[in-house]
C-alpha positions as CSV (number, residue, x, y, z in Angstrom):
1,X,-28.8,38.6,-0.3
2,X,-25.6,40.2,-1.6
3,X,-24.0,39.4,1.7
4,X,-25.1,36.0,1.4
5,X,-23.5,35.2,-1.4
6,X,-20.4,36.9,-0.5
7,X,-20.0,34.9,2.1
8,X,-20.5,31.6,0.6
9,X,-18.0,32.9,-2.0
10,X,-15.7,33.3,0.5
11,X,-16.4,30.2,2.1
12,X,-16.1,28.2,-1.3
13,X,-12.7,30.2,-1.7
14,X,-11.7,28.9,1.7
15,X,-12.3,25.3,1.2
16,X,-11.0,25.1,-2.5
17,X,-7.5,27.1,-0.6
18,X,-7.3,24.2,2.3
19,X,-7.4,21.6,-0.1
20,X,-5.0,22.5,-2.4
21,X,-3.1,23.1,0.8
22,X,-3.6,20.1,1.8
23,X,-2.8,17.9,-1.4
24,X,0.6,20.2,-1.6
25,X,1.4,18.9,2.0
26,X,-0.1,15.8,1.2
27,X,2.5,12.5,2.6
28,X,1.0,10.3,0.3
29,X,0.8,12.7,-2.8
30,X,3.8,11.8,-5.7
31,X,7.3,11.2,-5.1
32,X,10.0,10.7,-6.7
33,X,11.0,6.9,-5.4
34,X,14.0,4.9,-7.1
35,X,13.4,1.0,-7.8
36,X,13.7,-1.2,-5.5
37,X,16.0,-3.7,-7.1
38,X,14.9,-7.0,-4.9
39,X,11.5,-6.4,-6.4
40,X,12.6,-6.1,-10.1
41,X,14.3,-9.1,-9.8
42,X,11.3,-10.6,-9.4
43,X,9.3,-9.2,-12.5
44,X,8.6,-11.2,-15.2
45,X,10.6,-11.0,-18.5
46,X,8.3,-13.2,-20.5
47,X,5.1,-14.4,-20.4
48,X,4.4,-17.3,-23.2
49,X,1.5,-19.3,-23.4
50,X,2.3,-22.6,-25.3
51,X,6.0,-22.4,-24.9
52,X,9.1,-24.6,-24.8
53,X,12.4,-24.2,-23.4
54,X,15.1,-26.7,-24.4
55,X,18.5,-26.9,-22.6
56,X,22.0,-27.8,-23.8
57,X,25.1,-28.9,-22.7
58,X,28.6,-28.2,-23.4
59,X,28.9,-30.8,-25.6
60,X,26.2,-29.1,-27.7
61,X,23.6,-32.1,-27.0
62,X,19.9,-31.6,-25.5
63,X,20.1,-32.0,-21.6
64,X,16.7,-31.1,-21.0
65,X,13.1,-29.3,-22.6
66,X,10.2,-28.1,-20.9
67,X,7.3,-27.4,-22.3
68,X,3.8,-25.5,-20.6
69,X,0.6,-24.2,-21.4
70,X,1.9,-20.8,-19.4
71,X,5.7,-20.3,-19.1
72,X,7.0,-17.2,-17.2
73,X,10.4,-16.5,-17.3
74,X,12.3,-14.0,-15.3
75,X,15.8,-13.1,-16.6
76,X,17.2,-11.9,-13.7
77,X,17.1,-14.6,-11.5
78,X,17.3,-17.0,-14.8
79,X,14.0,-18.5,-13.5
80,X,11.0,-20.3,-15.5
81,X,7.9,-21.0,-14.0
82,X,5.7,-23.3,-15.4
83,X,2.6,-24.3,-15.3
84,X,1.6,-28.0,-15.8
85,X,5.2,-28.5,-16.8
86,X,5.6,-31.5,-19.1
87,X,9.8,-32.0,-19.1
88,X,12.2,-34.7,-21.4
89,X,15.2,-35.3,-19.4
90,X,17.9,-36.8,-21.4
91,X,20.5,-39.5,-19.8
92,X,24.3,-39.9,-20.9
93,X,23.3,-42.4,-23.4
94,X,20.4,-40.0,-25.1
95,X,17.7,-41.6,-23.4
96,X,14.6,-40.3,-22.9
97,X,13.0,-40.1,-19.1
98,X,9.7,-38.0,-19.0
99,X,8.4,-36.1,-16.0
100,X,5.3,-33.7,-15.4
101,X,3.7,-32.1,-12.4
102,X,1.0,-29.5,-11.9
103,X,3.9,-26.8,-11.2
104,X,7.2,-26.4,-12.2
105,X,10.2,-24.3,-11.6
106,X,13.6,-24.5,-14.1
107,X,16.8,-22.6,-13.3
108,X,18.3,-22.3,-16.8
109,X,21.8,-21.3,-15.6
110,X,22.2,-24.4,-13.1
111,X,19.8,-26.9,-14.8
112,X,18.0,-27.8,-11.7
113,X,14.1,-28.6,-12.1
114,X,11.4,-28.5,-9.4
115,X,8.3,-29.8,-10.0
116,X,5.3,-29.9,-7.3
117,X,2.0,-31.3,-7.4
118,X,1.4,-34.9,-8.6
119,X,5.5,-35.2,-10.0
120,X,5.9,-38.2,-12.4
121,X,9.3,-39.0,-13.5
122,X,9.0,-42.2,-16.4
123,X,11.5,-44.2,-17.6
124,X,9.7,-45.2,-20.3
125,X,12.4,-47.9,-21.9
126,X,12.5,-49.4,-18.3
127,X,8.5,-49.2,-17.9
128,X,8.3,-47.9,-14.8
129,X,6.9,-44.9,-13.1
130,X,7.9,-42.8,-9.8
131,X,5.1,-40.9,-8.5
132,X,5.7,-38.2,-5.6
133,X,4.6,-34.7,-4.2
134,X,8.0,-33.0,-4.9
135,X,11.0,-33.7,-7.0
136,X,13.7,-32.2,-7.7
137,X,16.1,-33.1,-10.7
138,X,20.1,-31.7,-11.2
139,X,20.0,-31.7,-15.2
140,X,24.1,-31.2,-14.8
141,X,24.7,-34.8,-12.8
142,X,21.1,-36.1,-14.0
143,X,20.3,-37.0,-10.8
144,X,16.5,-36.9,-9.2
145,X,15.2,-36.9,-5.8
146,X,12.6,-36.6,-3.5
147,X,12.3,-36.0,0.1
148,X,8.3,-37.1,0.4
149,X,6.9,-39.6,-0.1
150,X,7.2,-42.1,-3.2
151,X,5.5,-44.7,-4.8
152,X,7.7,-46.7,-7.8
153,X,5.5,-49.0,-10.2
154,X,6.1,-51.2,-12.5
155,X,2.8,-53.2,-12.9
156,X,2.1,-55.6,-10.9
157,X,5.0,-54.5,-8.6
158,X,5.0,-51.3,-6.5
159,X,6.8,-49.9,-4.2
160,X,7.0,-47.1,-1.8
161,X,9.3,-45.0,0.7
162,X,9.8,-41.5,2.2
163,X,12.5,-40.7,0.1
164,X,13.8,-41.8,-3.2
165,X,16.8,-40.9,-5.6
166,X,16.9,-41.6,-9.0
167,X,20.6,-41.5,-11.1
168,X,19.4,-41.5,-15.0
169,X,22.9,-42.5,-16.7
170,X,23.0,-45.8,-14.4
171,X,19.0,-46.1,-14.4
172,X,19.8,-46.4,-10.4
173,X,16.8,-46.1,-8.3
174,X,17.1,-45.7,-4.3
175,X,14.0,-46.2,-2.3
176,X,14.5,-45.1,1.4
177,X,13.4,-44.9,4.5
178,X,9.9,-47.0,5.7
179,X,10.3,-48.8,2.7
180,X,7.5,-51.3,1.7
181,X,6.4,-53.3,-1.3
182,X,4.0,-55.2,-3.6
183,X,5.5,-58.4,-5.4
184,X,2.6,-60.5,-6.4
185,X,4.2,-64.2,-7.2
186,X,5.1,-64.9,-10.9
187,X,2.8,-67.3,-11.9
188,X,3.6,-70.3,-14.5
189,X,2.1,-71.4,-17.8
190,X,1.2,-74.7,-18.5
């Protein structure tokens, strides 16, 4: 009996020995391993729920705000991403043009805006609407654009095309590309 449990003593011993061994030799144990800079530049800085981010211009004036339900903003790359992204663009002469999407993406060095999923750009002192999958706007030059699909309203009219570009200080709109329309005659009053 004494033997017995000698030996499972030893035993024990033996296994508790290889696995220290083996969690010393262990590839996968700890290291010491410096940050990888790519992937930091890609952590957020911010997270804001219910935020707003308002751009200027030299001149001191609003170019641009953006606001969001969730905002994440990473400094290094100067990048906000935005969830249903509800922006005011502002023209030359301080008008205001509106634009949402489901997504949006604001470089707040360069000004330029992405927004993908349903984009609406409205020019609402014009009263018409540009509805596309993707567009793109230059907040510096104030100059949208898409390169899908697009359908322009202003009720009754309506017009589409497969790509479009929009210059907010001329209120300039370019349809191109299999460009087709809805003009319903004006009709008269008696």
């Amino acid at each position: 009996m004494f033997s017995r449990i000698k030996r499972r003593a030893w035993l024990a011993g033996l296994v508790i020995a290889l696995g220290g061994l083996l969690v010393w030799l262990d590839p996968r144990g700890p290291q010491d391993q410096s940050v990888d800079p790519a992937a930091q530049a890609e952590e957020p800085g911010h997270v804001l729920e219910n935020a707003e981010i308002t751009l200027f211009g030299e001149s001191g004036r609003i170019q641009q705000s953006l606001a969001a339900p969730l905002l994440v903003y990473i400094p290094q790359s100067t990048m906000a991403q935005a969830t249903q992204p509800e922006a005011t663009l502002f023209d030359s002469d301080n008008r205001e043009w509106l634009a949402n999407a489901n997504e949006g993406e604001l470089n707040t060095d360069t000004q330029e805006l992405t927004l993908s999923g349903e984009a609406r750009l409205i020019a609402p002192s014009e009263g018409w609407q540009l509805d596309t999958d993707l567009l793109r706007y230059d907040g510096l030059t104030r100059h949208a654009w898409s390169e899908t699909p697009a359908l322009l309203q202003q009720p009754p009219q309506r017009m589409s095309a497969s790509r479009m570009d929009v210059w907010l200080d001329d209120s300039q709109v370019r349809l191109t590309d299999n460009v087709r329309g809805h003009h319903p005659p004006v009709t008269q009053t008696p």
